[in-house]
MITORVEX-847964 format. One record per residue (C-alpha): residue number from 1; y, x, z. Coordinates in Angstrom, 2 decimals, padded with zeros to 5 digits, m for minus. Example, Ala and Ser with C-alpha at 12.3 -4.5 7.8 and 13.67 -1.06 7.14 Angstrom:
BEGIN
+-----+---------+---------+---------+
!   n !      py !      px !      pz !
+-----+---------+---------+---------+
!   1 ! m004.50 !  012.30 !  007.80 !
!   2 ! m001.06 !  013.67 !  007.14 !
+-----+---------+---------+---------+
***
This chain:
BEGIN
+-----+---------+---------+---------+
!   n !      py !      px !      pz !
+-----+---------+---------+---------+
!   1 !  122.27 ! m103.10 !  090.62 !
!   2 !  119.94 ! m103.77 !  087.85 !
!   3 !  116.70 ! m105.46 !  087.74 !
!   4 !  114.23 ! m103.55 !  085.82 !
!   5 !  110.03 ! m104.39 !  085.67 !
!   6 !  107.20 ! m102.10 !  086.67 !
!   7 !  106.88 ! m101.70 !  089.93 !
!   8 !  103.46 ! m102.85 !  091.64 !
!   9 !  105.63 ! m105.21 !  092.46 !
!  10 !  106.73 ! m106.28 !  089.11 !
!  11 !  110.54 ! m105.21 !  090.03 !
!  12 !  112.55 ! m102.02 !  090.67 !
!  13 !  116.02 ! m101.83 !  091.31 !
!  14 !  118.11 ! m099.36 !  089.90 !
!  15 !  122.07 ! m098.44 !  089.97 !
!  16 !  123.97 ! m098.81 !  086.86 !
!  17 !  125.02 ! m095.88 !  085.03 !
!  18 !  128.76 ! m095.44 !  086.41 !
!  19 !  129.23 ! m091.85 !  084.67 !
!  20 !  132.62 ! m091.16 !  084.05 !
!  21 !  134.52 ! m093.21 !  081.40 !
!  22 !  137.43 ! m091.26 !  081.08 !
!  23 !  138.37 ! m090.13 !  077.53 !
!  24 !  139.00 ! m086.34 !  077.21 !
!  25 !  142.49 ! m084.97 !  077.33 !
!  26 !  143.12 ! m088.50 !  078.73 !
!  27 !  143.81 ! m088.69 !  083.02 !
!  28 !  143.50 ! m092.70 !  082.94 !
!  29 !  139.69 ! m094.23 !  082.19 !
!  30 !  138.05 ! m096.82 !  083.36 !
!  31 !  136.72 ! m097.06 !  086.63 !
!  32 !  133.32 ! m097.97 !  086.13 !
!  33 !  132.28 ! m099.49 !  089.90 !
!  34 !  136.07 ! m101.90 !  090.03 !
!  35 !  135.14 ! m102.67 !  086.25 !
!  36 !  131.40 ! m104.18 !  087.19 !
!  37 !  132.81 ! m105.31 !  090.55 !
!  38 !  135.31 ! m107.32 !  088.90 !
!  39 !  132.39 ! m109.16 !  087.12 !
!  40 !  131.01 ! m110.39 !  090.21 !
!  41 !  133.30 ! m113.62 !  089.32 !
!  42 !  130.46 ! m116.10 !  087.14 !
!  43 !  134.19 ! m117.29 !  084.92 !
!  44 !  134.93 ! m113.35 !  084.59 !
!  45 !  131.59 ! m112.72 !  083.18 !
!  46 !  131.57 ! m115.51 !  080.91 !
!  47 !  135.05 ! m114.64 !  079.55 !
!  48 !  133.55 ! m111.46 !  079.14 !
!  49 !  130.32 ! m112.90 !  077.38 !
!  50 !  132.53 ! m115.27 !  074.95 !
!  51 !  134.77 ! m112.03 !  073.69 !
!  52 !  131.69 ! m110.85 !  073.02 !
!  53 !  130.07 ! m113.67 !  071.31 !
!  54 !  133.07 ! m114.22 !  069.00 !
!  55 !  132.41 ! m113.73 !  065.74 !
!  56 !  135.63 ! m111.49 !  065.20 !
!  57 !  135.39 ! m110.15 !  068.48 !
!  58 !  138.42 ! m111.14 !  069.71 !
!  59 !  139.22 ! m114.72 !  070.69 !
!  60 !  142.89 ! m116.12 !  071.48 !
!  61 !  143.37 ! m117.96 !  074.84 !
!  62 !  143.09 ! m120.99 !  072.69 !
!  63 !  139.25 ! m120.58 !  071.62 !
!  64 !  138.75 ! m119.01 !  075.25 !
!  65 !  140.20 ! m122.28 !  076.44 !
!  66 !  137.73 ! m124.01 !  074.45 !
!  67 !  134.55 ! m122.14 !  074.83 !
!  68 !  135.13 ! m122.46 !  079.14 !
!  69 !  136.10 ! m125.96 !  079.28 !
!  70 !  135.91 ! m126.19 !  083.42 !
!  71 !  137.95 ! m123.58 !  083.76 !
!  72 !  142.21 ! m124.21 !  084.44 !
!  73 !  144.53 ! m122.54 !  081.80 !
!  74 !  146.72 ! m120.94 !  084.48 !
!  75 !  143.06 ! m119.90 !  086.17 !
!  76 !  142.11 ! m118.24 !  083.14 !
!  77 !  145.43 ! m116.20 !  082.52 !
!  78 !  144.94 ! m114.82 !  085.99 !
!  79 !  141.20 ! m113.91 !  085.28 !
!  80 !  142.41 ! m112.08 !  081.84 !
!  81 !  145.00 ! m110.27 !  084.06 !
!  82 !  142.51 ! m109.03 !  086.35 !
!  83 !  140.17 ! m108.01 !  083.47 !
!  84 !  142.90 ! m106.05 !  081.98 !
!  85 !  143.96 ! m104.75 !  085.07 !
!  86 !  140.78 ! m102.92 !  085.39 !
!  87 !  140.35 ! m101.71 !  081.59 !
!  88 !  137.63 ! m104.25 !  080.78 !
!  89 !  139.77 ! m106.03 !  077.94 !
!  90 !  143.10 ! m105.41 !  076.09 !
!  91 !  145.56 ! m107.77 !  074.44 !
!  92 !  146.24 ! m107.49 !  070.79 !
!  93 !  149.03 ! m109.56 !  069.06 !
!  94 !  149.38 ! m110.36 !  065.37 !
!  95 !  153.51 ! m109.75 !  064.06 !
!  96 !  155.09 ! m113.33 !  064.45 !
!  97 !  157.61 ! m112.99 !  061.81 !
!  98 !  156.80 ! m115.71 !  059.24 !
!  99 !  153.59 ! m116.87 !  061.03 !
! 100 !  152.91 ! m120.78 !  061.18 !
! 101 !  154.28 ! m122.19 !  064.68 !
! 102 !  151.52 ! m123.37 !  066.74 !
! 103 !  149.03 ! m120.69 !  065.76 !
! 104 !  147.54 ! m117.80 !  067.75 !
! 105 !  149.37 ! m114.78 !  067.62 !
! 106 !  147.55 ! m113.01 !  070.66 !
! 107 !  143.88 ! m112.14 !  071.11 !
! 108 !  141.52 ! m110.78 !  073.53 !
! 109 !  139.32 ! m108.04 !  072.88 !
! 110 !  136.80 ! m105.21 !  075.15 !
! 111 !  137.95 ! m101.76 !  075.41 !
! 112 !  135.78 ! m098.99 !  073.86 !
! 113 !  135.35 ! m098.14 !  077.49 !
! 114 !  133.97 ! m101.50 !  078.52 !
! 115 !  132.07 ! m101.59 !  075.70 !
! 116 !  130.45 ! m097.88 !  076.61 !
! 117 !  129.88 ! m099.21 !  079.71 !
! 118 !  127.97 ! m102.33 !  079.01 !
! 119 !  126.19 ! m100.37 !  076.20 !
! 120 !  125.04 ! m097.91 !  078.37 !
! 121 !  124.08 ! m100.21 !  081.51 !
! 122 !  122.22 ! m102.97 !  078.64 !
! 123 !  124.74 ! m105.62 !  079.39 !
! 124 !  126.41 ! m108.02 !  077.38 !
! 125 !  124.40 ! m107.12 !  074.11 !
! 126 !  126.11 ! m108.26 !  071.11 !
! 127 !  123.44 ! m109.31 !  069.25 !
! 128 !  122.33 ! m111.94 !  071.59 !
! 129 !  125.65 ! m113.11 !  072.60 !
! 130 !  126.49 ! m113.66 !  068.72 !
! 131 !  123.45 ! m115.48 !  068.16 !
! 132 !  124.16 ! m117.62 !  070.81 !
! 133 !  127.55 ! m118.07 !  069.97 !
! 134 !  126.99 ! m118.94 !  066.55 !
! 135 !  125.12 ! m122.25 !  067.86 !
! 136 !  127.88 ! m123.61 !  069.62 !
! 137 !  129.61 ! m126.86 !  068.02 !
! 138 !  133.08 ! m126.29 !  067.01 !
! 139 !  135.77 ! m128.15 !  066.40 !
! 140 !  137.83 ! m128.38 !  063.07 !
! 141 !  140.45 ! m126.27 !  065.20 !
! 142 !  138.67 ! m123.71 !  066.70 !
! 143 !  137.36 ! m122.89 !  062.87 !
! 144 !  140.76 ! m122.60 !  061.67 !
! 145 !  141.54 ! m120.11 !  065.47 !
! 146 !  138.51 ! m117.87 !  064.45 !
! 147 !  139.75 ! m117.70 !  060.92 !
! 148 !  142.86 ! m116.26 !  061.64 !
! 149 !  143.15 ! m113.01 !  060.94 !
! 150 !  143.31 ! m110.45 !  063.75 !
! 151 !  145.22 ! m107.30 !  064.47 !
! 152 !  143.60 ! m104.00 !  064.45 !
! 153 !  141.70 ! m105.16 !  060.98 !
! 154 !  139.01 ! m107.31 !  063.14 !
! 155 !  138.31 ! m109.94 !  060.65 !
+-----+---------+---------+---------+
***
């Protein structure tokens, strides 16, 4: 549910907009209640809220590492799992022939879907996540992760 102000109350709550997400011609969208359900988790939503927030719009599990310090490597693969399980973000990999062991080949990104769906429900707005994004401190490393050219021609 969303929180939205003007009641005599000061708050009314409303449901999200869960219309269909399903592309035309296409039997397999995203469902829109498992997709916010899944973000129920806080580290889901901030996964969600640093893809977002990355200035190429697709960070590698090395910068996602990073930018959710508390959170266990082999904890985070399973929360990317479950967020691609449920169409929320997809995998994108760079070719590895001739690319610099060591570096990030494979990047996270939101669906078109997701994105439709947080558009549409005023969540995760990419303005403000940038913003904030851009303040965070970064290491000599992570500027040479988000430099790296992505797949898909997100650069």
């Amino acid at each position: 549910m969303i929180i939205r102000s003007g009641s005599k109350n000061g708050y009314t709550m409303s449901r999200p907009d869960v219309a269909s997400l399903t592309p035309a011609g296409n039997s397999i969208g995203l469902d829109p209640i498992a997709a916010l359900s899944v973000l129920d988790d806080t580290t889901r939503r901030n996964i969600i809220g640093t893809i977002v927030g990355h200035p190429k719009g697709a960070p590698s599990k090395k910068e996602l590492e990073y930018y959710n310090p508390s959170v266990a490597a082999s904890t985070l693969t399973d929360h990317l799992i479950r967020l691609e399980e449920v169409g929320l973000i997809e995998a994108i990999e760079r070719d590895r022939q001739g690319f610099e062991r060591g570096k990030p080949y494979r990047f996270f990104q939101l669906t078109d879907t997701a994105r439709e769906l947080f558009d549409r429900n005023k969540l995760f707005d990419l303005d403000a996540y940038r913003e904030l994004f851009a303040e965070v401190e970064k290491t000599d490393e992570i500027k040479a992760a988000e430099d790296i050219e992505r797949p898909n021609g997100q650069n």
